[in-house]
PyMOL Python script that loads the backbone (N, CA, C, O; Angstrom):
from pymol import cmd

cmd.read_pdbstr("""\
ATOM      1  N   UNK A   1      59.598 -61.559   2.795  1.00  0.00           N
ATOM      2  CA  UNK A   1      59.375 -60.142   3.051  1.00  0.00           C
ATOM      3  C   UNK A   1      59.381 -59.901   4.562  1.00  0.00           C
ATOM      4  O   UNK A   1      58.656 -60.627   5.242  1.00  0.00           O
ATOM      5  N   UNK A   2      60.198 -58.863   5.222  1.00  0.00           N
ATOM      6  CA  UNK A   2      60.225 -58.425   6.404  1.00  0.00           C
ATOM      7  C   UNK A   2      59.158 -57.731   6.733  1.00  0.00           C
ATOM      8  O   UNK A   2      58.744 -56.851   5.978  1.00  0.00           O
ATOM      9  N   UNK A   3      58.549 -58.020   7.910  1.00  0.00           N
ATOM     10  CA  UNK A   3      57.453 -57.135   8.827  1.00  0.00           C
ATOM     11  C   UNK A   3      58.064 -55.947   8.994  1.00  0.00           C
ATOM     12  O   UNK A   3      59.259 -55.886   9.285  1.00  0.00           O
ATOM     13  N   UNK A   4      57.200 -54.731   8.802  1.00  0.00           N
ATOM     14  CA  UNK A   4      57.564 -53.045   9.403  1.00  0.00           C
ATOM     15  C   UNK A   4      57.515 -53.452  11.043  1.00  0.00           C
ATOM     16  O   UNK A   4      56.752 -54.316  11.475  1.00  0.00           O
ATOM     17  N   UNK A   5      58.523 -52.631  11.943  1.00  0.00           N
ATOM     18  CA  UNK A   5      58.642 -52.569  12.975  1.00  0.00           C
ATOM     19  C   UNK A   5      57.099 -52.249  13.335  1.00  0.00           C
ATOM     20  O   UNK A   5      56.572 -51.524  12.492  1.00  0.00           O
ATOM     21  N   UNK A   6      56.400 -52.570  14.231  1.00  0.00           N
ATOM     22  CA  UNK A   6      55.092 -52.013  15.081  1.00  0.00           C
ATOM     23  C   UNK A   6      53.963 -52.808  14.136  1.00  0.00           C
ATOM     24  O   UNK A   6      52.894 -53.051  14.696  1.00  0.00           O
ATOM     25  N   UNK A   7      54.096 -53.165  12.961  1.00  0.00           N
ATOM     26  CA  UNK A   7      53.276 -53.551  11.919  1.00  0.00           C
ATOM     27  C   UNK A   7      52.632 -55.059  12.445  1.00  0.00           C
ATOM     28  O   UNK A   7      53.311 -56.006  12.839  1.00  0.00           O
ATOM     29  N   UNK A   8      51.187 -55.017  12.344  1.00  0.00           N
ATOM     30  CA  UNK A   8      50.914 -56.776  12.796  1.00  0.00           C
ATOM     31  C   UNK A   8      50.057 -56.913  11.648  1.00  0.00           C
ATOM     32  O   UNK A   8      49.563 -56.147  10.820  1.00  0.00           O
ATOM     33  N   UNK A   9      50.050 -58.279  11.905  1.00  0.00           N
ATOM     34  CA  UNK A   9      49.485 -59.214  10.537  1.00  0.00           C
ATOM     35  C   UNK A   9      47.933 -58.953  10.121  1.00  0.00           C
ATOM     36  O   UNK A   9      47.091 -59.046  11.014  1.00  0.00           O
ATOM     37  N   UNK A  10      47.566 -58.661   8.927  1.00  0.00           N
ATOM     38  CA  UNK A  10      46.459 -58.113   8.813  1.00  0.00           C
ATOM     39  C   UNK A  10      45.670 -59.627   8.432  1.00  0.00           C
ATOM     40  O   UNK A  10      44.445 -59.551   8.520  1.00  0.00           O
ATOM     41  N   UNK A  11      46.163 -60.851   8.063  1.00  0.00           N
ATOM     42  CA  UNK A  11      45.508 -61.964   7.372  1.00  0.00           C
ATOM     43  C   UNK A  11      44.144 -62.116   8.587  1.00  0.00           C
ATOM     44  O   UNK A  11      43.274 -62.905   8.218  1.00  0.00           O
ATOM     45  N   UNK A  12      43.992 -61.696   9.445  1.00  0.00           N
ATOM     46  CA  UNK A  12      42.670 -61.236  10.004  1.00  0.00           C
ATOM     47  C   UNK A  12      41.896 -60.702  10.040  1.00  0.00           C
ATOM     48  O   UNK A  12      40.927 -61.039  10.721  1.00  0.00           O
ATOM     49  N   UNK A  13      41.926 -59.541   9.291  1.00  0.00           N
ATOM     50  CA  UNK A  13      41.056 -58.573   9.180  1.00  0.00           C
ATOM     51  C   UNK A  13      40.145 -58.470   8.796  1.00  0.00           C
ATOM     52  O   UNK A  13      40.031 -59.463   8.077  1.00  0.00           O
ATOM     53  N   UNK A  14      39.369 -57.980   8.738  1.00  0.00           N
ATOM     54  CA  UNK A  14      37.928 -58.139   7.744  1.00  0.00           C
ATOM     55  C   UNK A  14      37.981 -56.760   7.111  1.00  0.00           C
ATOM     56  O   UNK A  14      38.476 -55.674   7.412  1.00  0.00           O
ATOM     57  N   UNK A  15      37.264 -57.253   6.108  1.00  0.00           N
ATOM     58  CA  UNK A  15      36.958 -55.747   4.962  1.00  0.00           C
ATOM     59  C   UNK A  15      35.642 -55.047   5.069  1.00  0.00           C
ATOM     60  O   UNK A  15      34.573 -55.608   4.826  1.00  0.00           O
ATOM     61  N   UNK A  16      35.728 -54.133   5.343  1.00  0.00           N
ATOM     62  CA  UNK A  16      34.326 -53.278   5.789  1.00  0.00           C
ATOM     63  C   UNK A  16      34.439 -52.178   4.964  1.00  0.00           C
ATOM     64  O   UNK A  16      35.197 -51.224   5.142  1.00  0.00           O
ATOM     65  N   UNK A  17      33.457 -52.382   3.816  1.00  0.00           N
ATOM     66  CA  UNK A  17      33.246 -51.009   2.876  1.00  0.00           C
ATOM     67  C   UNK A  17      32.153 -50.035   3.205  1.00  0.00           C
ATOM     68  O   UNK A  17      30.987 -50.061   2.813  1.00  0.00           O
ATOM     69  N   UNK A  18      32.697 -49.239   3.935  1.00  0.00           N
ATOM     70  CA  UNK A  18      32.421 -47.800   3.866  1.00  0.00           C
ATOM     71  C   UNK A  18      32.135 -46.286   3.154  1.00  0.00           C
ATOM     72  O   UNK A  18      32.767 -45.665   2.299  1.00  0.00           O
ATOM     73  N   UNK A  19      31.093 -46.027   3.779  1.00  0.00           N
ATOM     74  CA  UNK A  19      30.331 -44.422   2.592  1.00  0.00           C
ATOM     75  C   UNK A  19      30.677 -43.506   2.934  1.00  0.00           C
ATOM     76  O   UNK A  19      30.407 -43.227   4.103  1.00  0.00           O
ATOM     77  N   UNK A  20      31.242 -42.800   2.347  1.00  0.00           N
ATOM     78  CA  UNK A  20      31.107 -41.259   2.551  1.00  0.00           C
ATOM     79  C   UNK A  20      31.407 -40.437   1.702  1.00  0.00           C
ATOM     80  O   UNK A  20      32.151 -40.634   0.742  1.00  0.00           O
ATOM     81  N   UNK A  21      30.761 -39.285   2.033  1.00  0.00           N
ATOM     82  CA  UNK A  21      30.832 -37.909   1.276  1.00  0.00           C
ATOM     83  C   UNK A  21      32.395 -37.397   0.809  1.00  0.00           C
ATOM     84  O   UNK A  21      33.404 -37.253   1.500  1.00  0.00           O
ATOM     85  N   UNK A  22      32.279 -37.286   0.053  1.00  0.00           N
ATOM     86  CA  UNK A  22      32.986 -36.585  -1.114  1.00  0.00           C
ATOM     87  C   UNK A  22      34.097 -35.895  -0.282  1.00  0.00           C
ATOM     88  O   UNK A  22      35.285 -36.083  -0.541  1.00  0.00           O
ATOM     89  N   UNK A  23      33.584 -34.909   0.953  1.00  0.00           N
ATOM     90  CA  UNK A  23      34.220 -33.954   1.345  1.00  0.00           C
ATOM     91  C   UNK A  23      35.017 -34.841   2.870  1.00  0.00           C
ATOM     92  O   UNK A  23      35.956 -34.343   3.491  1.00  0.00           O
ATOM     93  N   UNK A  24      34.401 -36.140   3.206  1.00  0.00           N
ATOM     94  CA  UNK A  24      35.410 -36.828   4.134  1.00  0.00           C
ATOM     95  C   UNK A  24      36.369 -37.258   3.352  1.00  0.00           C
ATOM     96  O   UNK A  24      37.519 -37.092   3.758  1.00  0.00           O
ATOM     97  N   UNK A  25      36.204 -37.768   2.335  1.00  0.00           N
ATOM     98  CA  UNK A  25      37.515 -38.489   1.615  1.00  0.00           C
ATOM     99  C   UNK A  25      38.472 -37.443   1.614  1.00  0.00           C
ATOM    100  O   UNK A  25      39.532 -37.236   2.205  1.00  0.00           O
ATOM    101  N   UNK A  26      37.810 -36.867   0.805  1.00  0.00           N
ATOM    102  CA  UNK A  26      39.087 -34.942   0.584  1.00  0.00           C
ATOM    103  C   UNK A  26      39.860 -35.241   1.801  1.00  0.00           C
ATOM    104  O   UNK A  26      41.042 -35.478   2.047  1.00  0.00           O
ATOM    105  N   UNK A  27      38.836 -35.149   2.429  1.00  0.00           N
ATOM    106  CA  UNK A  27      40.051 -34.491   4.393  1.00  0.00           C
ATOM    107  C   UNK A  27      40.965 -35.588   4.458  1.00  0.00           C
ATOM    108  O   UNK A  27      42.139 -35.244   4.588  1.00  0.00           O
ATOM    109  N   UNK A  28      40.681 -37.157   4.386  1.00  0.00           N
ATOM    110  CA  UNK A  28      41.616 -38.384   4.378  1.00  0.00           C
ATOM    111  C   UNK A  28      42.623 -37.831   3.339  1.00  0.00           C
ATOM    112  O   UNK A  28      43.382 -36.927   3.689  1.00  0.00           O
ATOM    113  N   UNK A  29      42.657 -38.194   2.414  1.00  0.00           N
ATOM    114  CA  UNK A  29      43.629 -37.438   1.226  1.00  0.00           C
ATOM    115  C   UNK A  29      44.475 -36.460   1.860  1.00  0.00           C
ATOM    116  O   UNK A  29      45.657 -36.563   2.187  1.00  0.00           O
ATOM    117  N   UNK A  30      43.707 -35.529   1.976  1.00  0.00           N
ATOM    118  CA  UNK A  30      44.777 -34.309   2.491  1.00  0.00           C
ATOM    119  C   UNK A  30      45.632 -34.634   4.085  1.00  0.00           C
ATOM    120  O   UNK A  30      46.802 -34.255   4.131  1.00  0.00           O
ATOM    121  N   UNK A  31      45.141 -35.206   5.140  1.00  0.00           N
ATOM    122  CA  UNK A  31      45.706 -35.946   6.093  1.00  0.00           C
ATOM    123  C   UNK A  31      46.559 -36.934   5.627  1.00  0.00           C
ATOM    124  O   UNK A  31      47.586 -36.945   6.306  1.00  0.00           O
ATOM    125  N   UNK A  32      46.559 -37.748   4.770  1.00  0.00           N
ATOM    126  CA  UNK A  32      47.528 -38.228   4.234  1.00  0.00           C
ATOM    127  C   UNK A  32      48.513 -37.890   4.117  1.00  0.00           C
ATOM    128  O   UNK A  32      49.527 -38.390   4.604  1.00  0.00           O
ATOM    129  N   UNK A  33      48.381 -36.578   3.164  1.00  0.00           N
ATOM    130  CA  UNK A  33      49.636 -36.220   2.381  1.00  0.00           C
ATOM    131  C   UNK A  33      50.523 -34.978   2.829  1.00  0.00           C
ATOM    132  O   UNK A  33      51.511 -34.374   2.411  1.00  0.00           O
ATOM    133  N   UNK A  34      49.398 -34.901   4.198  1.00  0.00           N
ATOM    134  CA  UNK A  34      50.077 -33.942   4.769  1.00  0.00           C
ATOM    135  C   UNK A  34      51.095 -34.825   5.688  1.00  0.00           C
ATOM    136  O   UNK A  34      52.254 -34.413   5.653  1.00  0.00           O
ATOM    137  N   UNK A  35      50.899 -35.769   6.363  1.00  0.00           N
ATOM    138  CA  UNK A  35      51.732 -36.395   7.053  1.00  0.00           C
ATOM    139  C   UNK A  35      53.171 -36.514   5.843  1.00  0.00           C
ATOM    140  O   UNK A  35      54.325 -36.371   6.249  1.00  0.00           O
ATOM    141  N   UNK A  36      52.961 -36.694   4.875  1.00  0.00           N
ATOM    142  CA  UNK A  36      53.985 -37.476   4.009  1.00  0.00           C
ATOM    143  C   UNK A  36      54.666 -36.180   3.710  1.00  0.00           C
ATOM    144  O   UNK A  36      55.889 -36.307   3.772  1.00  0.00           O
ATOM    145  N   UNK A  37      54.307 -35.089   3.434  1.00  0.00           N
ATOM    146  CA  UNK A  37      54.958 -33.750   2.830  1.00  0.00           C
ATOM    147  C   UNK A  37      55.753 -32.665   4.241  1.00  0.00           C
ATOM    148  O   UNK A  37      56.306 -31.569   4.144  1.00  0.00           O
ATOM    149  N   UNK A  38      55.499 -33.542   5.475  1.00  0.00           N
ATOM    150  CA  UNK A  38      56.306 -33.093   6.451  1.00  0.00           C
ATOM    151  C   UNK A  38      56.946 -34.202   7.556  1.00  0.00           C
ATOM    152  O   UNK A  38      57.068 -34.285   8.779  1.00  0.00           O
ATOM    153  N   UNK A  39      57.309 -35.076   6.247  1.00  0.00           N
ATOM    154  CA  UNK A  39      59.063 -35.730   6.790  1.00  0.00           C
ATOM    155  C   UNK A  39      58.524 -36.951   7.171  1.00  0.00           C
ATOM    156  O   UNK A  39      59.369 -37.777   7.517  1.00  0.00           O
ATOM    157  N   UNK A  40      56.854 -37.464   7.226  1.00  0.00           N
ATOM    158  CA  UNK A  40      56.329 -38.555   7.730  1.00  0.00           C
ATOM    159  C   UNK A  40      56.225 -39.593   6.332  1.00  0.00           C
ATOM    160  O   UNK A  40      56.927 -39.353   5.349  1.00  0.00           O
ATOM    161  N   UNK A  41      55.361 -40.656   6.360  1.00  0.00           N
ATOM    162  CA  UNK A  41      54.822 -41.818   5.262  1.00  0.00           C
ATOM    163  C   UNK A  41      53.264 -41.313   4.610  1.00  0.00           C
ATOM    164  O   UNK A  41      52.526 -40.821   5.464  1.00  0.00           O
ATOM    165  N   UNK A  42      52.900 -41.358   3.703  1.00  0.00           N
ATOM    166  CA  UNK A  42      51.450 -40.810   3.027  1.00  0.00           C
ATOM    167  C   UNK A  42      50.785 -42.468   3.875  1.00  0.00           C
ATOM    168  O   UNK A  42      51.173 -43.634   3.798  1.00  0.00           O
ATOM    169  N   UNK A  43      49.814 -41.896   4.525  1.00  0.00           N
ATOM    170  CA  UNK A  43      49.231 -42.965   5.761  1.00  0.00           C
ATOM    171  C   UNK A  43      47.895 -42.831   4.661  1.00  0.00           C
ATOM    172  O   UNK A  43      47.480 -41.853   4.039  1.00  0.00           O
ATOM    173  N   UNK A  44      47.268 -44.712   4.728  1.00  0.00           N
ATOM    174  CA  UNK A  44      46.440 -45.147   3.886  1.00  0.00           C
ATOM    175  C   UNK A  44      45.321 -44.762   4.499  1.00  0.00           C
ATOM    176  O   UNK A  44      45.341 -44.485   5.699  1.00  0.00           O
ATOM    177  N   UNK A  45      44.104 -44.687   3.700  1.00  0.00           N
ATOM    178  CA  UNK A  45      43.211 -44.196   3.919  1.00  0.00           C
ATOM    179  C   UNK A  45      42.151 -45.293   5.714  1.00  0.00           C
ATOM    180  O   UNK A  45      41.208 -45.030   6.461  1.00  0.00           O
ATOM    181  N   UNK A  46      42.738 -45.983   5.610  1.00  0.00           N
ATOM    182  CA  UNK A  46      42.603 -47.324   6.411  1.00  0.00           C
ATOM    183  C   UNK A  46      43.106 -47.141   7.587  1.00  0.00           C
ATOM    184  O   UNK A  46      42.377 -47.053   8.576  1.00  0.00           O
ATOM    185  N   UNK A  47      44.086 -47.078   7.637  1.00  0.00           N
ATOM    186  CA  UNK A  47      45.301 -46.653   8.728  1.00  0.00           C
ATOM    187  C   UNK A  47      44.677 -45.601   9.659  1.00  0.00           C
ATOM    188  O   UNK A  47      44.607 -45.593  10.888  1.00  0.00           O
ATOM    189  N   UNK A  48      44.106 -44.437   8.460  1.00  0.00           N
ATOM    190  CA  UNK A  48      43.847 -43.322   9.430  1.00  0.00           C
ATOM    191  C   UNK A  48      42.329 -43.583   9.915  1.00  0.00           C
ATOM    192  O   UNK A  48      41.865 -42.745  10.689  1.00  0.00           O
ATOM    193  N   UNK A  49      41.394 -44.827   9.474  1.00  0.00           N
ATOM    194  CA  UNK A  49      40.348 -45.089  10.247  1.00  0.00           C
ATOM    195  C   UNK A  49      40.697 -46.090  11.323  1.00  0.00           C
ATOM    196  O   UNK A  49      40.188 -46.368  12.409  1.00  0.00           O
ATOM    197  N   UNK A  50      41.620 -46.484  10.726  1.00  0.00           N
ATOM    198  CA  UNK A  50      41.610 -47.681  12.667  1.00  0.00           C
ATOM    199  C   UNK A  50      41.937 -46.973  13.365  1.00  0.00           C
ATOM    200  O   UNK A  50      41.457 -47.218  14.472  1.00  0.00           O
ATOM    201  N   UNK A  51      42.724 -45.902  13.348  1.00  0.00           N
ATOM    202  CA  UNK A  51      43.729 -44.887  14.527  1.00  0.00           C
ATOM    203  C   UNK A  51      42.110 -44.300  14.772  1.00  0.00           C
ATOM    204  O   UNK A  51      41.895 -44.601  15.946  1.00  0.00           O
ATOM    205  N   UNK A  52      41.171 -43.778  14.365  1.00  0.00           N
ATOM    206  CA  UNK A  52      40.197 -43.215  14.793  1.00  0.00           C
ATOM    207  C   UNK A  52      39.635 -44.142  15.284  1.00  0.00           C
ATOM    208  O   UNK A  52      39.150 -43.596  16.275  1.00  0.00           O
ATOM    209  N   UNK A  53      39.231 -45.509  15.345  1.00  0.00           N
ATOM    210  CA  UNK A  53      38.376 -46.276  16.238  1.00  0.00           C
ATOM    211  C   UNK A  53      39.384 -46.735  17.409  1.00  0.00           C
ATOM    212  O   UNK A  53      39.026 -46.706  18.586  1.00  0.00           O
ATOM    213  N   UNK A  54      40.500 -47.106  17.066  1.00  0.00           N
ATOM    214  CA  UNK A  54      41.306 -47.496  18.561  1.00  0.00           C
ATOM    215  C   UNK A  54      41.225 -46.146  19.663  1.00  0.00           C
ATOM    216  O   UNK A  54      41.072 -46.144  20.884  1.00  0.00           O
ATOM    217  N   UNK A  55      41.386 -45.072  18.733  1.00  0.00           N
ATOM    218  CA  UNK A  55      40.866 -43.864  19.663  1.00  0.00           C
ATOM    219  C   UNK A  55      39.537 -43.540  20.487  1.00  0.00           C
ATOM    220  O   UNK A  55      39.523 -42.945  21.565  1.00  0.00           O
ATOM    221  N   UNK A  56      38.628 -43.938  19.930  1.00  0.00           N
ATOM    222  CA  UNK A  56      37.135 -44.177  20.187  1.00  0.00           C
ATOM    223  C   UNK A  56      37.212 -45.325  20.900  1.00  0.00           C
ATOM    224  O   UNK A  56      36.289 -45.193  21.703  1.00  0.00           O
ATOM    225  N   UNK A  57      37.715 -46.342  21.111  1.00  0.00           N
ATOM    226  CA  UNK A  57      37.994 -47.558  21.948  1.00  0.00           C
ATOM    227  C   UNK A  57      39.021 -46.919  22.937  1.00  0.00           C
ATOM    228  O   UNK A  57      39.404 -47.866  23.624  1.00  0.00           O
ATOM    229  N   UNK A  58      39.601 -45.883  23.315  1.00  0.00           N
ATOM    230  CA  UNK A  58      39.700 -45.701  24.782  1.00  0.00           C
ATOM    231  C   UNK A  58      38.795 -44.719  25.504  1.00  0.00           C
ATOM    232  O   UNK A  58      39.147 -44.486  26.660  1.00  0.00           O
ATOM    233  N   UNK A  59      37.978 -44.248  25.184  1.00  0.00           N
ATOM    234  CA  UNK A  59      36.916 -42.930  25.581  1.00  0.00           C
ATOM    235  C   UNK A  59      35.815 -44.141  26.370  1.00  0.00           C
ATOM    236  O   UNK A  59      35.626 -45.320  26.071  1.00  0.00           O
ATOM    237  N   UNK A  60      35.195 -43.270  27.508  1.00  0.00           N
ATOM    238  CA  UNK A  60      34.307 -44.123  28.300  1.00  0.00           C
ATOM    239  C   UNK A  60      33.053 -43.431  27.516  1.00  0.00           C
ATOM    240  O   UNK A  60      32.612 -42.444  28.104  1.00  0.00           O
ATOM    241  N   UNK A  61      32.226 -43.863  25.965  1.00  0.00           N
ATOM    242  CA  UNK A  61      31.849 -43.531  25.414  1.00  0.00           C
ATOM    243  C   UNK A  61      30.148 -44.409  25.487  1.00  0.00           C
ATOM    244  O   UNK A  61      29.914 -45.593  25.246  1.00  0.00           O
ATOM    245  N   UNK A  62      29.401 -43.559  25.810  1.00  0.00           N
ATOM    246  CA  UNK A  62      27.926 -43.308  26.110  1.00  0.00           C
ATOM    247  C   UNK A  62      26.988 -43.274  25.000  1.00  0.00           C
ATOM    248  O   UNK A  62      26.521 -42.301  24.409  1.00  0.00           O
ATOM    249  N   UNK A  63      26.752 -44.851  24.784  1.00  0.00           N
ATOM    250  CA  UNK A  63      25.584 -44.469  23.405  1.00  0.00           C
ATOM    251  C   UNK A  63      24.470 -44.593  23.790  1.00  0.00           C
ATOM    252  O   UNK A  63      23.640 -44.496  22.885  1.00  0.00           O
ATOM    253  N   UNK A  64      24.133 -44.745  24.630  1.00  0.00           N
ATOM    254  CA  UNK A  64      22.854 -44.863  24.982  1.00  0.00           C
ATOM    255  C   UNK A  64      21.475 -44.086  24.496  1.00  0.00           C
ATOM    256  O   UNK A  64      21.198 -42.907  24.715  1.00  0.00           O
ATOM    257  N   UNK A  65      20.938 -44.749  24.006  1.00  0.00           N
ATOM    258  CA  UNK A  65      19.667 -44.001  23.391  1.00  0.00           C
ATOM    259  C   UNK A  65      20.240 -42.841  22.146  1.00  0.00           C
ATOM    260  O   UNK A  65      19.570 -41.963  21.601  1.00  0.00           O
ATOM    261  N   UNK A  66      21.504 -43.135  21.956  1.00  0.00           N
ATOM    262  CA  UNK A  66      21.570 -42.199  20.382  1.00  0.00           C
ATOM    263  C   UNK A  66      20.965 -42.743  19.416  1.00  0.00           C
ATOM    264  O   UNK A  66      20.719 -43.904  19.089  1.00  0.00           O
ATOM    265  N   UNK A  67      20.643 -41.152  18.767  1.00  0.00           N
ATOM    266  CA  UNK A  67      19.522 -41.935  17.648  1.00  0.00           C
ATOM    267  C   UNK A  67      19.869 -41.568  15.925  1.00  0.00           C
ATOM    268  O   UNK A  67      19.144 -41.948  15.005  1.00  0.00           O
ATOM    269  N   UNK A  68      21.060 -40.798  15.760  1.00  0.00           N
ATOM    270  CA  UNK A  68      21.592 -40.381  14.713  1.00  0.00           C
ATOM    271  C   UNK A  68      23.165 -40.120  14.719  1.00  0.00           C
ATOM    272  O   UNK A  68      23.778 -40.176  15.785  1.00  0.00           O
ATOM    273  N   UNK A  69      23.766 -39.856  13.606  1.00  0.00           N
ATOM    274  CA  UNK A  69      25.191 -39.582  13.190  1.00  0.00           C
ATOM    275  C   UNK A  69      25.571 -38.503  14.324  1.00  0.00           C
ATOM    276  O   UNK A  69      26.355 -38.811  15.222  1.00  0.00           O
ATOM    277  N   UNK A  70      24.871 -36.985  14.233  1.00  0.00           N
ATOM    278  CA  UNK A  70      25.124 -35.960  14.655  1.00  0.00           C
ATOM    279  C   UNK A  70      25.042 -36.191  16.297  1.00  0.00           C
ATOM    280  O   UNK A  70      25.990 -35.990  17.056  1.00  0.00           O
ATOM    281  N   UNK A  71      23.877 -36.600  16.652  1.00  0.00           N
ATOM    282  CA  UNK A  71      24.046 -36.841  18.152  1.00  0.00           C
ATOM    283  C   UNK A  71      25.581 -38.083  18.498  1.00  0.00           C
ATOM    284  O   UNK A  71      26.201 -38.039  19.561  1.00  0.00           O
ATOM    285  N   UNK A  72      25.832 -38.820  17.651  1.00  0.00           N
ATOM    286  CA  UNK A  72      26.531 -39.618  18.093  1.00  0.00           C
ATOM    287  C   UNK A  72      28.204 -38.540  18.039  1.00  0.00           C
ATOM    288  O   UNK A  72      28.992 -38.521  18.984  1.00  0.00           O
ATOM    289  N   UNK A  73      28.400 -37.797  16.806  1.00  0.00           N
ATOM    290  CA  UNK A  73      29.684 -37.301  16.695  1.00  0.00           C
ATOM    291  C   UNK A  73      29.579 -36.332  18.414  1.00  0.00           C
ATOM    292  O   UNK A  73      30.542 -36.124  19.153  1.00  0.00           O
ATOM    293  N   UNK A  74      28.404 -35.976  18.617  1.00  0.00           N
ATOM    294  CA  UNK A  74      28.086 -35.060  20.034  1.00  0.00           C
ATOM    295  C   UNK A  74      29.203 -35.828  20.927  1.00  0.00           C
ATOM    296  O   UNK A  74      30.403 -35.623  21.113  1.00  0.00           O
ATOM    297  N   UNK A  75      28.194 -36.900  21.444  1.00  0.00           N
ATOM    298  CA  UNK A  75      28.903 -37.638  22.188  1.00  0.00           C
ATOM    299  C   UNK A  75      30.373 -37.887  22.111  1.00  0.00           C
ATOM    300  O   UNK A  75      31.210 -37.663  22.985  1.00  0.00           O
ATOM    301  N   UNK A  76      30.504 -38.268  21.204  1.00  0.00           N
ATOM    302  CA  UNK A  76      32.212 -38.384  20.933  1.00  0.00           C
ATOM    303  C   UNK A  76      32.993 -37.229  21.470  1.00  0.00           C
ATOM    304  O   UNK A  76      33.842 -37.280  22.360  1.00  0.00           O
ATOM    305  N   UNK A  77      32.671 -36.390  20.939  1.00  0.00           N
ATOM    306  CA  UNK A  77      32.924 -34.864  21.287  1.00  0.00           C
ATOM    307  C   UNK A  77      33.389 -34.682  23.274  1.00  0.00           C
ATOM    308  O   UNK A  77      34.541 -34.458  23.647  1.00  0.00           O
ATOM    309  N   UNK A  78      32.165 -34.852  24.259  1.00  0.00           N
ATOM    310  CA  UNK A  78      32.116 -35.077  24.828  1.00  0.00           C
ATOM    311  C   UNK A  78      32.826 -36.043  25.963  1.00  0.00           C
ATOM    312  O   UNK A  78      33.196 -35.861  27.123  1.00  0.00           O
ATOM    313  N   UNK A  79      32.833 -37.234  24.993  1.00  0.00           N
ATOM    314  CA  UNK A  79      34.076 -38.762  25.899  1.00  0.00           C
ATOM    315  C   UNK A  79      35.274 -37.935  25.418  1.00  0.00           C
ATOM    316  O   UNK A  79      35.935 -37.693  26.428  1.00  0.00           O
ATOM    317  N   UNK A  80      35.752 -37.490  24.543  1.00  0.00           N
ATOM    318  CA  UNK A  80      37.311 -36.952  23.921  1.00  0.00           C
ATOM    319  C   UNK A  80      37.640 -35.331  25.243  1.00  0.00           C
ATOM    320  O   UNK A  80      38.713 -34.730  25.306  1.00  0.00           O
ATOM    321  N   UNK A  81      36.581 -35.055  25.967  1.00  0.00           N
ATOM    322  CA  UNK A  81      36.508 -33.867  26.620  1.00  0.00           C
ATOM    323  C   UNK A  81      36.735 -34.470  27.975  1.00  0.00           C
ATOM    324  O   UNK A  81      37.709 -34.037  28.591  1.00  0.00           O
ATOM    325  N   UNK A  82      36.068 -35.313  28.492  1.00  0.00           N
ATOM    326  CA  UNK A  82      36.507 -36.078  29.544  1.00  0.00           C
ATOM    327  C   UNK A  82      37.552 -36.419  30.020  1.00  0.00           C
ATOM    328  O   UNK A  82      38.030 -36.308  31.149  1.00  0.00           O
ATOM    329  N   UNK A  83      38.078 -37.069  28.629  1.00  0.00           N
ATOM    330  CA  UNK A  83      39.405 -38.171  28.791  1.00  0.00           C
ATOM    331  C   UNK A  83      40.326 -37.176  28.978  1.00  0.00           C
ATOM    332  O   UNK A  83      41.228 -37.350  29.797  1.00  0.00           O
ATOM    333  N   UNK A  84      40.202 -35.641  28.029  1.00  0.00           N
ATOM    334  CA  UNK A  84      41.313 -35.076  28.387  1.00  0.00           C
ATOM    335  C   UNK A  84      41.446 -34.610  29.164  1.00  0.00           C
ATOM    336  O   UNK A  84      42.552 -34.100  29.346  1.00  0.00           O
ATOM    337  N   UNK A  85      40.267 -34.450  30.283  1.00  0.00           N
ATOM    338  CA  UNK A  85      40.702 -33.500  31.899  1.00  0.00           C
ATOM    339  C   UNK A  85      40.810 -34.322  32.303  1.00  0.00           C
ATOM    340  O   UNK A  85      41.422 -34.010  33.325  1.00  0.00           O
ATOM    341  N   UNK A  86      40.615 -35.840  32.343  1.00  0.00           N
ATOM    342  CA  UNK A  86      41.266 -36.901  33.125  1.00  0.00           C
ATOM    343  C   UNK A  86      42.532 -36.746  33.142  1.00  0.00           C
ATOM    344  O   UNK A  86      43.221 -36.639  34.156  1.00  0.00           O
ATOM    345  N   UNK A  87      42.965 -36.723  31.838  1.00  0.00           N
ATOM    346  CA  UNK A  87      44.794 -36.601  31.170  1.00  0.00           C
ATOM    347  C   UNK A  87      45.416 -35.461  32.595  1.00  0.00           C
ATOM    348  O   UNK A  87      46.127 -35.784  33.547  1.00  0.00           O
ATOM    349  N   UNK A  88      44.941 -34.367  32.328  1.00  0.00           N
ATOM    350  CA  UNK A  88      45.466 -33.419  33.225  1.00  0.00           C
ATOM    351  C   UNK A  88      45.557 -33.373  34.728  1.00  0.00           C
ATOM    352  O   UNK A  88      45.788 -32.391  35.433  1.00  0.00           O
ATOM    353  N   UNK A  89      45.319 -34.692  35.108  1.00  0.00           N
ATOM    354  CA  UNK A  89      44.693 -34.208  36.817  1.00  0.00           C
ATOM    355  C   UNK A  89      45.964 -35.010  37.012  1.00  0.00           C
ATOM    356  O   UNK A  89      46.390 -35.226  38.146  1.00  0.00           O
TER     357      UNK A  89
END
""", "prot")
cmd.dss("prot")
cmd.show_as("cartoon", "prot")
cmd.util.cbc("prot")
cmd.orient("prot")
């Protein structure tokens, strides 16, 4: 079997089962299939969480003393606000 161009070997990976609400999955699903229903691939539910942590792995991201989900999505919020007036200068 041929490797997808850009594709690397997953026989490393580890499996990390993850919770969530009803209404994150929905949004994965529908991000999915929206990619696929305008000319793209239906992207696995997986796919679209590593692209969110490699994303979160370039933000100069500040946890310091967070103490919950909501303060932490804050922050995120925040490093993603940074990075992009960095982008612009």
């Amino acid at each position: 079997m041929r490797k997808k161009s850009g594709a690397e070997s997953k026989a490393n990976y580890l499996r990390v089962p993850i919770t969530m609400p009803g209404e994150m999955f929905g949004y994965l699903e529908d991000l999915s299939l929206k990619a696929k229903v305008s000319g793209g691939r239906k992207l696995a539910n997986t796919a679209i969480v590593r692209a969110c942590i490699n994303a979160l792995m370039k933000l100069d991201l500040d946890v310091t003393g967070v103490r919950d989900e909501a303060e932490l999505m804050e922050r995120i919020m925040e490093a993603r606000a940074k990075y992009t007036a960095g982008k612009r200068k």
